[in-house]
ZATISE-476602 format. One line per field, with one value per residue: residue number from 1; residue in one letter; x, y, z of N, C-alpha, C, O in turn. Coordinates in steps of 0.1 Angstrom, whole numbers, plus 5000, padded with zeros to 4 digits. Layout:
BEGIN
pos	NUM ...
code	A ...
n_X	X ...
n_Y	Y ...
n_Z	Z ...
ca_X	X ...
ca_Y	Y ...
ca_Z	Z ...
c_X	X ...
c_Y	Y ...
c_Z	Z ...
o_X	X ...
o_Y	Y ...
o_Z	Z ...
This chain:
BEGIN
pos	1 2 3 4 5 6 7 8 9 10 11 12 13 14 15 16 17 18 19 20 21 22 23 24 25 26 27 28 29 30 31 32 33 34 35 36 37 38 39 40 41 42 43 44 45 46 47 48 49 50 51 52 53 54 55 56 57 58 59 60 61 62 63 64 65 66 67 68 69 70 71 72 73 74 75 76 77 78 79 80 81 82 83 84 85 86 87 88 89 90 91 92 93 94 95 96 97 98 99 100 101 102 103 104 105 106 107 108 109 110 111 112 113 114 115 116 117 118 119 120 121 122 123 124 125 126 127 128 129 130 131 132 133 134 135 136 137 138 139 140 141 142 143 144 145 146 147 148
code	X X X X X X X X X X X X X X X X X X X X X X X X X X X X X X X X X X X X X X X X X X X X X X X X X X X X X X X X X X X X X X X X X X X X X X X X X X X X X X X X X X X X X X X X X X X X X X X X X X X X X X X X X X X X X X X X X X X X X X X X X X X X X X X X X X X X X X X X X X X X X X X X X X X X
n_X	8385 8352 8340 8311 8308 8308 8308 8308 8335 8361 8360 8357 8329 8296 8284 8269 8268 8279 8313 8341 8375 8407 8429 8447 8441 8414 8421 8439 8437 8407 8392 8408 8403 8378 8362 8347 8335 8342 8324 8304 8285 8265 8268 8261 8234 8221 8231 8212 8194 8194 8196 8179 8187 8210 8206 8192 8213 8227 8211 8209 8238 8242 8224 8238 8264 8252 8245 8274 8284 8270 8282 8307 8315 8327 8344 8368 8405 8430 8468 8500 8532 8570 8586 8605 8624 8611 8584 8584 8570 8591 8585 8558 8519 8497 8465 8466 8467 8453 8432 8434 8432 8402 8392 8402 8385 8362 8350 8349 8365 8378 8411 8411 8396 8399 8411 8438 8456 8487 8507 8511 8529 8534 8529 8499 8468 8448 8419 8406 8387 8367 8355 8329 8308 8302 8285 8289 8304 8325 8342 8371 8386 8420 8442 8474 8503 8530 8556 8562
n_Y	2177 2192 2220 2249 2269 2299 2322 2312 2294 2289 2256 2246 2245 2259 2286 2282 2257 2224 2215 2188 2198 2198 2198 2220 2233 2243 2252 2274 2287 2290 2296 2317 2337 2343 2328 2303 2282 2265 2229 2223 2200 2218 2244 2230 2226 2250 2265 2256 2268 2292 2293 2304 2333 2330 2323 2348 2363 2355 2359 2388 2390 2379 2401 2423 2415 2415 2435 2448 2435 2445 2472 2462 2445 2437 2464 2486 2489 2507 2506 2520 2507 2503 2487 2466 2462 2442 2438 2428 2430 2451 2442 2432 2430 2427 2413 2432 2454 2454 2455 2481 2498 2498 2505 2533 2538 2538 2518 2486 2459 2431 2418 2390 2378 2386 2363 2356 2334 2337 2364 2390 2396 2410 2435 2448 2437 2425 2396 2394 2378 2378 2370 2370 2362 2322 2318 2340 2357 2382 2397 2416 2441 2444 2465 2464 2490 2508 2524 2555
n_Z	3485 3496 3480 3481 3447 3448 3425 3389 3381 3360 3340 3365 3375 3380 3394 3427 3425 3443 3443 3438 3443 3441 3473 3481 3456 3465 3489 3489 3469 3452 3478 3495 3472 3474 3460 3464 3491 3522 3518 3545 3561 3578 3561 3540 3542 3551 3525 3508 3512 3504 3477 3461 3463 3450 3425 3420 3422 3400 3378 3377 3371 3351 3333 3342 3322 3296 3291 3289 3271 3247 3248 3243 3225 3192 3193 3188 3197 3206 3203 3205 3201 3207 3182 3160 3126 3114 3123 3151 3186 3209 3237 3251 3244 3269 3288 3306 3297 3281 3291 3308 3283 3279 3302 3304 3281 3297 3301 3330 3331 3345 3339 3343 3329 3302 3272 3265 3248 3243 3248 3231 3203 3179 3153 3142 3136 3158 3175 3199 3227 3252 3281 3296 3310 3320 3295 3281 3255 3246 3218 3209 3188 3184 3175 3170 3168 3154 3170 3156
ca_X	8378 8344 8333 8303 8313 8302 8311 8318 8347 8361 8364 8353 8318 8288 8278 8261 8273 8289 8317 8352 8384 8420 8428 8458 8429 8406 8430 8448 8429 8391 8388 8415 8398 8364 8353 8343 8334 8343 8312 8304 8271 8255 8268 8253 8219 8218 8230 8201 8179 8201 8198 8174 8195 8223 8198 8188 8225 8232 8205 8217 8252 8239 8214 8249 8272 8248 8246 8287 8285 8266 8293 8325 8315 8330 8348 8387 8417 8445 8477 8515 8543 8582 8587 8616 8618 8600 8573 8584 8573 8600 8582 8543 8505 8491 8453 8462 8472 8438 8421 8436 8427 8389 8396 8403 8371 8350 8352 8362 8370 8387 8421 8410 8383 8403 8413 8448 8468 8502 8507 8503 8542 8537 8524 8486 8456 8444 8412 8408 8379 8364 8348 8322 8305 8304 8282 8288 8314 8330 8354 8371 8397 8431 8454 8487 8508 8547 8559 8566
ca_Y	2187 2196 2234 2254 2277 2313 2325 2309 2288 2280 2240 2239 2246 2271 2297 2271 2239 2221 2205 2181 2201 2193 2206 2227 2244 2251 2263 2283 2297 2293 2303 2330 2347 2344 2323 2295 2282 2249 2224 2216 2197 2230 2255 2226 2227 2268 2273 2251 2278 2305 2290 2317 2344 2328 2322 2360 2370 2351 2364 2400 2391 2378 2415 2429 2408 2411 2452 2452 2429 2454 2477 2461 2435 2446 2476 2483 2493 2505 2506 2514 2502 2499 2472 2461 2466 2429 2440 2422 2438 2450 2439 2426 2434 2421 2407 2434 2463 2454 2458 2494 2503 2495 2509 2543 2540 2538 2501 2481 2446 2422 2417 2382 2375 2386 2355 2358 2321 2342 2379 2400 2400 2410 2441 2441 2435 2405 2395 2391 2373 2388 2359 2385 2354 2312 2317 2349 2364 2391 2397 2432 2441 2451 2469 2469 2495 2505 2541 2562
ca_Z	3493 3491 3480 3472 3443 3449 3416 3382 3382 3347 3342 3375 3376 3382 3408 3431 3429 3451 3437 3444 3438 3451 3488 3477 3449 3473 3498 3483 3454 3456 3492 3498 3464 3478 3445 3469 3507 3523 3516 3558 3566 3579 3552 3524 3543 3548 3510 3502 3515 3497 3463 3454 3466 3440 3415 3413 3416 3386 3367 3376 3370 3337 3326 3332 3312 3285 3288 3288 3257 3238 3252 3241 3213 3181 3202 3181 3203 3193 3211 3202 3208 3197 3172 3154 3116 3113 3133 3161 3191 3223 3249 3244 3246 3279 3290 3316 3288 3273 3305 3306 3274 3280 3315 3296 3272 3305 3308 3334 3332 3351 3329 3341 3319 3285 3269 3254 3249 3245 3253 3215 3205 3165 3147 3132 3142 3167 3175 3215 3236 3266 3287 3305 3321 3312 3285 3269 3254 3238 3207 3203 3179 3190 3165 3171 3156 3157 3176 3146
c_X	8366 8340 8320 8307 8303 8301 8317 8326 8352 8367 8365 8341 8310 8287 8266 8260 8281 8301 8332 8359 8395 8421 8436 8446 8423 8409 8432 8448 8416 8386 8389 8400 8385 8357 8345 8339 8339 8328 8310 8289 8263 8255 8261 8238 8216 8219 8217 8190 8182 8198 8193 8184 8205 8218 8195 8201 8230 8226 8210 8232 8251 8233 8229 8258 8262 8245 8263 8289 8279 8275 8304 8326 8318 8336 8361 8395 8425 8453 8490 8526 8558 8588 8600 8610 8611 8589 8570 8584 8588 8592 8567 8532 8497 8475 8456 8464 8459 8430 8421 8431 8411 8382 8396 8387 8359 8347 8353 8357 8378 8393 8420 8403 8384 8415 8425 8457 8481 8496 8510 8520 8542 8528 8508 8478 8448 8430 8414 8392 8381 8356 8337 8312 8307 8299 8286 8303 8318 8340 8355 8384 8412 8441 8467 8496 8523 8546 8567 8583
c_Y	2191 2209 2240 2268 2292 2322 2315 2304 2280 2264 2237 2235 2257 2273 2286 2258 2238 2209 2199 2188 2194 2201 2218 2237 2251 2259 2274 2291 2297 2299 2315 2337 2350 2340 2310 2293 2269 2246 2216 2210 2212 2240 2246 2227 2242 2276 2267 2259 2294 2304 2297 2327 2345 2332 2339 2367 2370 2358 2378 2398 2393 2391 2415 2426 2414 2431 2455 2443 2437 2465 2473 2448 2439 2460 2474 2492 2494 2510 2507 2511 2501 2488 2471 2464 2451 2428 2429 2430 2443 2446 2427 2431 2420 2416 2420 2449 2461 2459 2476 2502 2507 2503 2529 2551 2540 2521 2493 2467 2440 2418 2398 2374 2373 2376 2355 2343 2323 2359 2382 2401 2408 2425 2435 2440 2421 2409 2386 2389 2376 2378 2369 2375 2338 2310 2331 2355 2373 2394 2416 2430 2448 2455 2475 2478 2503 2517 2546 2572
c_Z	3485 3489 3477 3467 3442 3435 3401 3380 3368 3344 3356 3376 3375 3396 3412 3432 3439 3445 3442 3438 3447 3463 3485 3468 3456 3485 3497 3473 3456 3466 3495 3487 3468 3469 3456 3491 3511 3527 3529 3551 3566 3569 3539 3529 3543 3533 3502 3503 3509 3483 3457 3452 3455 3428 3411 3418 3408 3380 3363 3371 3350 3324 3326 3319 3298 3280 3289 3272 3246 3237 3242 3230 3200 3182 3197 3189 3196 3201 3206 3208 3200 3197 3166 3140 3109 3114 3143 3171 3208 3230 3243 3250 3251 3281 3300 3309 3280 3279 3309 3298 3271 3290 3309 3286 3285 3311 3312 3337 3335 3344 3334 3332 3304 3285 3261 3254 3251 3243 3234 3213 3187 3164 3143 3139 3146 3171 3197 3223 3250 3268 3298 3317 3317 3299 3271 3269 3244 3226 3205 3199 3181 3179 3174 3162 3160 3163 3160 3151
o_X	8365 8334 8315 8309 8294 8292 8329 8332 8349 8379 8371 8339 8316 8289 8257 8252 8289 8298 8335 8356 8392 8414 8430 8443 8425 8403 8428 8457 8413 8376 8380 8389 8380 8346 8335 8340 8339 8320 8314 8283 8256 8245 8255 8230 8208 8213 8212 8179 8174 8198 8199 8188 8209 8223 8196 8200 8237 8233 8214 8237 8255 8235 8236 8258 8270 8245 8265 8296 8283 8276 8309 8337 8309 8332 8367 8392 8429 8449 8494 8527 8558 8593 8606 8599 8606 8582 8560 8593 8591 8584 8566 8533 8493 8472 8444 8463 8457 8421 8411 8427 8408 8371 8386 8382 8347 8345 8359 8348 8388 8386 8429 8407 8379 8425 8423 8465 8487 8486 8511 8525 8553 8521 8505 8480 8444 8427 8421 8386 8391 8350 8341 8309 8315 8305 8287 8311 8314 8350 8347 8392 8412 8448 8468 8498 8526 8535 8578 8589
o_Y	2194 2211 2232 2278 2294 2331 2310 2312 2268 2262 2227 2223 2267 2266 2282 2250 2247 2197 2205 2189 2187 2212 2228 2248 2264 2268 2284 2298 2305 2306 2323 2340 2361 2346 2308 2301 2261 2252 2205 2213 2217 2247 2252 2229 2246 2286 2272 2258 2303 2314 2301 2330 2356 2341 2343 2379 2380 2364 2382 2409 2400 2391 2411 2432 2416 2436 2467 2448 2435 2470 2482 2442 2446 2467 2463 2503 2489 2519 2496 2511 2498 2481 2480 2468 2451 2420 2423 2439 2434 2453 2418 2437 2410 2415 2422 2458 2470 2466 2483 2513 2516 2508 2536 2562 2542 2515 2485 2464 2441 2412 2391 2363 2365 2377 2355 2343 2315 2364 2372 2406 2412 2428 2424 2444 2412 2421 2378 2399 2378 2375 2374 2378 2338 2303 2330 2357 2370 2388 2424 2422 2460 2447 2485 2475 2503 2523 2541 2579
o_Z	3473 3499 3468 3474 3434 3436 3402 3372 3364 3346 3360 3379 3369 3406 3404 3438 3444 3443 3452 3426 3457 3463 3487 3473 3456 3491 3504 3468 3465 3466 3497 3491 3465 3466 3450 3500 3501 3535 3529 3541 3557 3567 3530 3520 3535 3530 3492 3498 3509 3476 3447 3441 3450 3421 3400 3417 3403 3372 3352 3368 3341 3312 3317 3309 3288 3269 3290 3263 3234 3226 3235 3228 3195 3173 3200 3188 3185 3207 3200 3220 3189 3206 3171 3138 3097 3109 3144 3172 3216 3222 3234 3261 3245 3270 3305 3318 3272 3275 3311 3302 3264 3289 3314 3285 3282 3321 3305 3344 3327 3336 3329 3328 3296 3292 3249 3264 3259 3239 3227 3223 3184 3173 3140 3151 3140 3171 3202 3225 3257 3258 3309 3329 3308 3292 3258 3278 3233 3230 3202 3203 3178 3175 3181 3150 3172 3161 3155 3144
């Protein structure tokens, strides 16, 4: 299936390409979300006449990202929670429990964006990536600390 991606697509592509994903992908994720369109004949000749329109979406997408990065780059959280006497924690510290926290400071970012491999299960202080667009990104410092 052919798409043109409206937004960003990570390891897919950029805002504006048209590119090959699986049918089931673009069904059922790129579409519904509104990250993509299906790539007809007449929508690839009309976005060819849009490409500006994208082109200075992106650039604005990009001023912001780059005024939220001055924002929230080097920006320390701190969050408790009840730990074990290991400092293992009960439960764990979410991408969407980060998003909150930031969400709180005035912040708000898509708990999509923040880059966690596994959810936060330990005591201490982690270091957590904010994807704000494909090029830029963010690092803010999350301390974890036990409920007294």
């Amino acid at each position: 299936m052919r798409v043109i991606l409206l937004e960003d697509v990570a390891h897919v592509g950029h805002m504006g390409e048209i590119v090959r994903v699986s049918n089931g992908y673009g069904r059922n994720f790129l579409i519904p979300q509104g990250m993509a369109v299906l790539a007809t004949e007449q929508r690839a000749k009309a976005f060819a006449h849009q490409k500006a329109v994208v082109e200075h979406k992106k650039a604005k997408l990009h001023k912001a990202a780059l005024g939220q990065l001055a924002q929230i780059d080097g920006l320390s959280l701190s969050v408790s929670r009840a730990a074990s006497q290991e400092g293992k924690l009960h439960g764990s510290v979410t991408n969407r429990d980060i998003a909150d926290l930031l969400a709180a400071k005035g912040i708000e970012i898509d708990k999509r964006k923040i880059v966690l491999e596994q959810p936060i299960r330990e005591i201490g202080e982690h270091t957590v990536e904010i994807k704000l667009t494909g090029e830029i990104s963010a690092k803010v410092k999350v301390d974890v600390t036990s409920l007294a």
